[in-house]
C-alpha positions as a printed Julia matrix, in Angstrom:
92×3 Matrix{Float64}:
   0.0     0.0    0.0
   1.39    3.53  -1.32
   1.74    6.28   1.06
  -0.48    8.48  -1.14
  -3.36    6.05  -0.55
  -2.68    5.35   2.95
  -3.14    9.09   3.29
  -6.34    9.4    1.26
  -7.8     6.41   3.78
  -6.87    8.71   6.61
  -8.74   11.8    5.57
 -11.85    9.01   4.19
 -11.99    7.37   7.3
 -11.68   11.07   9.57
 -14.5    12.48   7.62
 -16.69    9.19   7.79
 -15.84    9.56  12.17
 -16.32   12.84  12.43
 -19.44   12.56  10.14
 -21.11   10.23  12.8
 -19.01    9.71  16.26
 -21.49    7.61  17.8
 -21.68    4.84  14.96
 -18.46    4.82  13.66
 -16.38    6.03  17.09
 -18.36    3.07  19.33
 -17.74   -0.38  20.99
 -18.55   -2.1   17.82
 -17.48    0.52  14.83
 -14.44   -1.58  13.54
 -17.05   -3.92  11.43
 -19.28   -0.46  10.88
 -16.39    1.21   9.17
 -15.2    -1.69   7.19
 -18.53   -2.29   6.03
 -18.77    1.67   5.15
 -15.46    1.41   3.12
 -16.78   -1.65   1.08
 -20.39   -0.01   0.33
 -18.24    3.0   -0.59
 -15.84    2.06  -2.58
 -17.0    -2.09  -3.71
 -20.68   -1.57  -3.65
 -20.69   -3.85  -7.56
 -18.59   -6.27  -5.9
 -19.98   -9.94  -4.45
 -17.93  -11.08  -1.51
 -16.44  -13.94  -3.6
 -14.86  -11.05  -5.84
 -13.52   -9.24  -3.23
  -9.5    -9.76  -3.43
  -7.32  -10.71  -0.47
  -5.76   -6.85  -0.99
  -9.02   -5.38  -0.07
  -8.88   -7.36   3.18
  -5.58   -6.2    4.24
  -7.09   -2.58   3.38
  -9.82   -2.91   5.07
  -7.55   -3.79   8.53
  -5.95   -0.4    7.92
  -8.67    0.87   7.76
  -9.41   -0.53  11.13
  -6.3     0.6   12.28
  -6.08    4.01  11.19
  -9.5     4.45  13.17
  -8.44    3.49  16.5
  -5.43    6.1   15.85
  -7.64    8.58  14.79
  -9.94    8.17  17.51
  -6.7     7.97  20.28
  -5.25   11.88  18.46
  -9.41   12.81  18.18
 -10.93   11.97  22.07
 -14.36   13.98  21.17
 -14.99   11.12  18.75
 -14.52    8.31  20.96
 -17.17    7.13  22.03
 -16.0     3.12  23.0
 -16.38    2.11  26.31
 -16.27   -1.54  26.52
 -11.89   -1.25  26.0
 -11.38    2.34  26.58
  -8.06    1.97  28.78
  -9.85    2.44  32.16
  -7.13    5.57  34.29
  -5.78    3.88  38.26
  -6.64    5.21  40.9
  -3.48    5.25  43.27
  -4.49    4.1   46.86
  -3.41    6.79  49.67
  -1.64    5.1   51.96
  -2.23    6.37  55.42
């Protein structure tokens, strides 16, 4: 995968968060997202077409969202693996 296209995925896939936070920033938006970028993009396509290519894109595309989501907290809107901050006991 080309650096120019990894870079148009990133501004795709931080429009298509931004666009709708709650769907495609929650607990279960990796399969959302995916989805999204195959109706986008493959919407002609039958799943037996789809190339093994478009599978490693689409777990960029997975990728790129939980980074975007990490540098973009007003978008994140997981809770079921959202790193969960200690608490540090006071010791008396």
């Amino acid at each position: 995968m080309d650096k120019l296209f990894k870079k148009q995925l990133y501004v795709w896939i931080y429009d298509k968060i931004k666009s709708n936070p709650y769907k495609f920033g929650g607990d279960f938006s990796n399969s959302l997202i995916m989805y999204e970028y195959l109706k986008d993009f493959y919407s002609n396509s039958s799943v037996y077409e789809l190339e093994p290519q478009l599978m490693s894109i689409l777990s960029t595309v997975s990728r790129i969202k939980n980074k975007l989501l990490i540098k973009n907290p007003q978008f994140d809107h997981r809770t079921k693996y959202k790193v969960k901050t200690k608490i540090e006991e006071i010791k008396d």
